[in-house]
C-alpha positions in Angstrom: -65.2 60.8 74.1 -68.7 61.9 73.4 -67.8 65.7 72.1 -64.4 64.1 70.4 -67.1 61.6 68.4 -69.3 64.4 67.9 -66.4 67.0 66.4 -65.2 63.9 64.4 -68.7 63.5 62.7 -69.0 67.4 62.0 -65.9 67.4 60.2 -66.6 64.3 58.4 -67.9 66.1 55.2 -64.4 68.4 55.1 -61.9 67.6 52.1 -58.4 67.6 53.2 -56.4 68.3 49.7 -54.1 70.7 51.3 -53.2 68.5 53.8 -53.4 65.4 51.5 -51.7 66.7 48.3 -51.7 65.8 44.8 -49.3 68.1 42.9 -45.1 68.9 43.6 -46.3 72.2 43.8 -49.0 71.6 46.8 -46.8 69.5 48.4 -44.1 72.0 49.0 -47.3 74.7 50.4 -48.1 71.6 52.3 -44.6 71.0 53.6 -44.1 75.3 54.6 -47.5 74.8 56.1 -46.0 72.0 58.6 -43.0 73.3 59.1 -44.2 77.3 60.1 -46.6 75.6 62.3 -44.7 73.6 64.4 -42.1 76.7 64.6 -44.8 78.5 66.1 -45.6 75.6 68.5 -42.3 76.5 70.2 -43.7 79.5 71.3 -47.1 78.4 71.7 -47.3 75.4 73.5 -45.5 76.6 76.3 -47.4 79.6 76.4 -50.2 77.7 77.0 -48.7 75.4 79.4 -47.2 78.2 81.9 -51.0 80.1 81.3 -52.2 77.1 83.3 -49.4 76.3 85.5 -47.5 79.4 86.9 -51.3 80.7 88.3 -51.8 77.7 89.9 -48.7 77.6 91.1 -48.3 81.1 92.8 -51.8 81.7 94.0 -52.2 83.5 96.8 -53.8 80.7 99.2 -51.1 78.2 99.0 -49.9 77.0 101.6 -46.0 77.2 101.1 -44.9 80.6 100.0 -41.3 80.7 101.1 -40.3 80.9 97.3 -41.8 84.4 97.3 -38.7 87.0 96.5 -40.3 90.5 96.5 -36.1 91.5 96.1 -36.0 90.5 92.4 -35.3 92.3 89.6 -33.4 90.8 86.7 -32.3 87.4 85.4 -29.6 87.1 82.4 -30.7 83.2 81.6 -34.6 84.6 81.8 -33.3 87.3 79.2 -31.6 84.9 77.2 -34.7 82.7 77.1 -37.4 85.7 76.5 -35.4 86.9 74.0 -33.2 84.6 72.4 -36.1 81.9 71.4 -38.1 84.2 69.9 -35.2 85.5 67.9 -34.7 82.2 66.4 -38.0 81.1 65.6 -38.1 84.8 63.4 -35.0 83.6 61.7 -36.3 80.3 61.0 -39.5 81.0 60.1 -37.6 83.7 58.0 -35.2 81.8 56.6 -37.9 79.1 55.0 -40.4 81.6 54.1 -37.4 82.9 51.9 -36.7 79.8 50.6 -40.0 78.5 49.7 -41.2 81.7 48.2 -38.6 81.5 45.4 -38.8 77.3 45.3 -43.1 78.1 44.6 -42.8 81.6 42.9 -46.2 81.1 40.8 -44.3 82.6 37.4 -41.5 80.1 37.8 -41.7 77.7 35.6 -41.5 73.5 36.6 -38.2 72.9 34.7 -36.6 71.5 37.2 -39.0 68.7 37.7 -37.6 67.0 34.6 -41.6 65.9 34.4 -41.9 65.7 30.5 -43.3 68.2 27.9 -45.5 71.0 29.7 -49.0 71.5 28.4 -49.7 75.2 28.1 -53.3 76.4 29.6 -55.0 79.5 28.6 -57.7 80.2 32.0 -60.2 83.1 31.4 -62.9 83.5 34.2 -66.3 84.4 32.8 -69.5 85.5 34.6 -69.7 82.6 36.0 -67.6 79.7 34.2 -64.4 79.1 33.6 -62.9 78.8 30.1 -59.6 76.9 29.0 -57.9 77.3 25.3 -55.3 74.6 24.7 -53.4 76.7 22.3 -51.0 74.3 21.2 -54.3 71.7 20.4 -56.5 74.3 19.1 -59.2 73.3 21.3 -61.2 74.8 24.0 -63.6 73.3 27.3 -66.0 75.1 29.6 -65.6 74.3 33.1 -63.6 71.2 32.0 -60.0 71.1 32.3 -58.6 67.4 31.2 -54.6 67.5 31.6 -51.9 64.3 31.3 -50.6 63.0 34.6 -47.2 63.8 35.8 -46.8 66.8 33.0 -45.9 70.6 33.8 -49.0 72.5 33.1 -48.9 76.3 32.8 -51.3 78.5 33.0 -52.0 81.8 30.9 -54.5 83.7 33.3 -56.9 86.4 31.9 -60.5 87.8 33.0 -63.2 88.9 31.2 -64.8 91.4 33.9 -64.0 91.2 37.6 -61.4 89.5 39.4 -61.2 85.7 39.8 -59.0 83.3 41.0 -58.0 79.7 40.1 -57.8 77.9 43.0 -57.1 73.9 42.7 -56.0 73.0 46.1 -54.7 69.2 45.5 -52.6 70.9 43.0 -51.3 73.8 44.4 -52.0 77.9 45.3 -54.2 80.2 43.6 -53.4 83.0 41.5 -55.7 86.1 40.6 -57.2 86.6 37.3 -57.6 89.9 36.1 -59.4 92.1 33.4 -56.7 93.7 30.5 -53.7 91.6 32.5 -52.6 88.3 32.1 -51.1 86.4 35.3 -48.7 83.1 35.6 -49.6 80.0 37.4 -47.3 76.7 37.0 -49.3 73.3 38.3 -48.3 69.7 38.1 -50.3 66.1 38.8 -48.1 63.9 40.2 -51.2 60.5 39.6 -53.7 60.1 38.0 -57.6 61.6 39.4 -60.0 64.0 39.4 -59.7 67.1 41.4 -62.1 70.1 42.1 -61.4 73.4 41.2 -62.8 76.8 41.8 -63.1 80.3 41.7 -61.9 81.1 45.5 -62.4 84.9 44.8 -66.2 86.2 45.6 -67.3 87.4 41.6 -71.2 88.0 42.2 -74.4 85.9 42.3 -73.5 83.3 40.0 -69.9 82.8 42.4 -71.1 79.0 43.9 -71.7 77.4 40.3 -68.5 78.7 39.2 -66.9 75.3 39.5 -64.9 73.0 37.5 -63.3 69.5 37.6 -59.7 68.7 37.0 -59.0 65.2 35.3 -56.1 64.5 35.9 -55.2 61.4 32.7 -52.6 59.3 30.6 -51.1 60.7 28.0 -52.7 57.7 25.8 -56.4 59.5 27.5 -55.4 63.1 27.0 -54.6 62.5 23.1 -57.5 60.7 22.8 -59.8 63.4 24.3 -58.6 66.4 22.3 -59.2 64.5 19.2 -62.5 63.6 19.9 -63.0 67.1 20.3 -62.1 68.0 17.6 -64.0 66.0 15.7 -67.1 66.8 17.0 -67.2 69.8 19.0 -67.9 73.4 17.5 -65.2 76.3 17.0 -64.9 79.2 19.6 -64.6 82.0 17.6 -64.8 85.7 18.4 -69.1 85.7 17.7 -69.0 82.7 19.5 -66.6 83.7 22.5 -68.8 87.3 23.1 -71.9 84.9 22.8 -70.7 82.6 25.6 -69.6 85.8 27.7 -72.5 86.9 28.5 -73.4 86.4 32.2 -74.9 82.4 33.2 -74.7 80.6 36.5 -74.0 76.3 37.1 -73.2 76.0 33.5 -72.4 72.2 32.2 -68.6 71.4 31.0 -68.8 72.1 27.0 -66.0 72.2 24.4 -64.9 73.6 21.5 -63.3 72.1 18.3 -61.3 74.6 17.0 -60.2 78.3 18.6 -59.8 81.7 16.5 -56.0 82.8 15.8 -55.3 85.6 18.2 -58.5 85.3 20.6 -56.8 84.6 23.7 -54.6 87.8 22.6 -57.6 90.2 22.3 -59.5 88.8 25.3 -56.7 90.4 27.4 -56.6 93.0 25.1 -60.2 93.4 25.4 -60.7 94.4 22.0 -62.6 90.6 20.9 -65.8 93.0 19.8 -65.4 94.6 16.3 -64.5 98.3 16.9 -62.9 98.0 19.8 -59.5 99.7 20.7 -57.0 97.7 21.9 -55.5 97.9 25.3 -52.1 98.2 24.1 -53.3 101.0 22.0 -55.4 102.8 24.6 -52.3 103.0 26.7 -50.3 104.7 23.3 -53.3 107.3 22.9 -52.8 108.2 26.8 -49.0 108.0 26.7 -49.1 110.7 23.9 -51.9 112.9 25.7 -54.8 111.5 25.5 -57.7 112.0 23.0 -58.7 115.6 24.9 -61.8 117.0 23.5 -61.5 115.8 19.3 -61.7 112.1 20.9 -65.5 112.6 23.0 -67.1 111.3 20.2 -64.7 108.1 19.8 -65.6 106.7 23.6 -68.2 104.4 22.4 -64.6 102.5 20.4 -63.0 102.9 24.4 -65.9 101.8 26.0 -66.0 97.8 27.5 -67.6 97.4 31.0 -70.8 99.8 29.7 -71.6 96.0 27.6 -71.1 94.5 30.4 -73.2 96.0 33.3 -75.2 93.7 35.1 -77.8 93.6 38.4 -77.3 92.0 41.6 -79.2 88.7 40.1 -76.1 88.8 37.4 -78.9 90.1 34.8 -77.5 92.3 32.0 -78.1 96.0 32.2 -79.2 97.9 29.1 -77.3 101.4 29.5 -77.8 104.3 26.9 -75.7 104.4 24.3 -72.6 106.8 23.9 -72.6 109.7 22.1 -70.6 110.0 18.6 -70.0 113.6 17.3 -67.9 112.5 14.3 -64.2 113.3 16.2 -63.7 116.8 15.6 -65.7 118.9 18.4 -68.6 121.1 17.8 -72.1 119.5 19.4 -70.7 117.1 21.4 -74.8 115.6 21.9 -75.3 115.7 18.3 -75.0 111.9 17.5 -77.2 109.7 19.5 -77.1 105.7 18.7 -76.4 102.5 19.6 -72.4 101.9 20.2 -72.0 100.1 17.4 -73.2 102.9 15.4 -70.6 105.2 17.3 -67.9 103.0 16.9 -68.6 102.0 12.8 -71.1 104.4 11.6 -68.6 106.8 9.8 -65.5 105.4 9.3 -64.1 108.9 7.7 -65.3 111.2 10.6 -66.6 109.2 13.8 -62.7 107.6 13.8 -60.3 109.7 12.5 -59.3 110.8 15.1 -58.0 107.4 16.2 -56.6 106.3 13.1 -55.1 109.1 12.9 -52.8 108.8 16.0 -52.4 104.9 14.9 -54.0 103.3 12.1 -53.5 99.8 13.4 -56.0 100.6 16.3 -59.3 99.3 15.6 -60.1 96.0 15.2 -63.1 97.2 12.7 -63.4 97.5 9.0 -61.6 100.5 8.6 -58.5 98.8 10.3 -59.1 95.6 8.7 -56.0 95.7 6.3 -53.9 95.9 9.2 -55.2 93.9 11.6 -52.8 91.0 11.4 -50.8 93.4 13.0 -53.0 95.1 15.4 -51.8 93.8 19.2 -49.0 91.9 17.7 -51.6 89.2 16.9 
């Protein structure tokens, strides 16, 4: 009684959500959970019954040993038991794994619930904050997602560096996020609450404070909400989205008014900085060769993670910048400057070897009469 007491007040600080869920979607985990478990239980209980009994049983000192058969060699029902049970459980566990996968495929969307309009979520992990665009509201939070009660709520994933992943376990399974890719999640509230959500993937120092609250609302609170931020709250443009990128740890829930056209487009392009080449046209360029040696002095328009180089105390890293040799070989050391200087400096020279293959593929000045239709966007 005393260790059972003890064991109960150890556990006393643990939170139960995927055991207690909150969500369709984390009830049906919970539900494959129960159901795999006591499938395996078949196997396992008795394993650890006979583990106990049989060398009791058959020790050598006992007294009567007249069921001792050293003549035996095969049984068919013993077979049929070692083999047949086993077979079954495989199937079943099978069988519902199949099932459940499709029923909670994360890209699927929550149709079937007949649950109302679905709210459509656009999640970027940041260094090390979480940041949601409502794009059909045109408003944006900071480790602050507000969603209405007993709607569909789907998820646009995206990161900004390394891999993250959105984990809200009264809701349902994580799903990774992902730098130039964008992933699928599909999440419902059944009631009203708030629920804690989290990066569950290991991102670097600043990883414990990357932590958010889910408020789960009326429909009545959620309208009510986005319009008072947009009221008051500033607008997340592209300055303002590369200002807020930059690495900071256990950073308070913040909104935004008002989101750029196309931002959540060019964060998974990662092409938000002026100058930078798409991803979408990066992957042209290499489909048709590459940029060989006339595109060495063009890196600094390729370059991304160089910006974004950081210490093991998530403290930014000044590298050197990349060289620029105007695009068409010769001294290939000849320009030294800042990236910004490599990527804009001389439109006519520095570039031309990129507009040439597409002139659609800088986001900079020299693209700028085409960039409504640079990245579809």
């Amino acid at each position: 009684m005393l260790l059972a007491a003890a064991g109960a007040l150890a556990l006393s600080g643990c939170q139960y959500e995927i055991l207690s869920p909150s969500g369709w979607v984390a009830e049906q985990e919970r539900n494959l959970l129960i159901i795999s478990v006591l499938l395996m239980l078949i196997v396992i209980l008795p394993v650890l019954f006979m583990s106990v009994y049989f060398p009791l049983k058959y020790r050598a000192d006992r007294e009567d040993q007249s069921d001792y058969d050293p003549e035996f060699e095969h049984s068919n029902k013993l077979e049929a038991v070692v083999w047949g049970v086993p077979i079954l459980i495989v199937v079943a566990l099978g069988w519902y794994t199949y099932v459940y996968t499709h029923r909670l495929d994360p890209y699927r969307p929550l149709d079937h619930l007949d649950a109302g309009a679905p709210v459509e979520v656009q999640a970027v992990s940041l260094d090390w904050k979480w940041l949601f665009i409502y794009p059909d509201q045109g408003i944006a939070s900071v480790n602050e997602l507000v969603v209405p009660a007993g709607r569909p709520i789907n998820f646009s994933l995206t990161s900004s560096t390394v891999m993250n992943t959105l984990s809200i376990p009264a809701l349902g399974g994580m799903v990774y996020s992902m730098a130039g890719m964008e992933t699928k999640l599909h999440l419902i509230a059944d009631e009203e609450g708030t629920y804690p959500g989290r990066s569950a993937h290991y991102s670097g120092p600043g990883f414990a404070g990357m932590v958010f609250d889910t408020e789960a609302v009326s429909d009545a609170e959620f309208d009510a909400w986005v319009e008072g931020i947009r009221d008051e709250a500033e607008p997340l443009t592209r300055a303002s989205y590369l200002e807020l990128e930059q690495p900071t740890m256990n950073v308070a829930p913040r909104q935004y008014g008002s989101v750029e056209d196309g931002l959540f487009g060019r964060i998974v392009e990662l092409c938000v900085e002026e100058g930078k080449v798409c991803m979408g046209h990066m992957m042209m360029v290499d489909e048709q060769g590459g940029g060989g040696l006339e595109g060495v002095g063009n890196a600094a328009a390729y370059s991304y993670d160089r910006a974004r180089t950081i210490d093991g105390f998530g403290n930014l890293i000044e590298l050197p910048p990349l060289e620029s040799n105007g695009g068409h070989g010769g001294d290939h050391g000849a320009g030294h400057g800042s990236d910004e200087e490599a990527m804009n400096g001389d439109a006519q020279n520095s570039l031309s070897y990129v507009l040439a293959m597409d002139p659609d593929a800088l986001c900079s000045p020299t693209g700028a009469q085409t960039e409504a239709k640079t990245n579809g966007i």
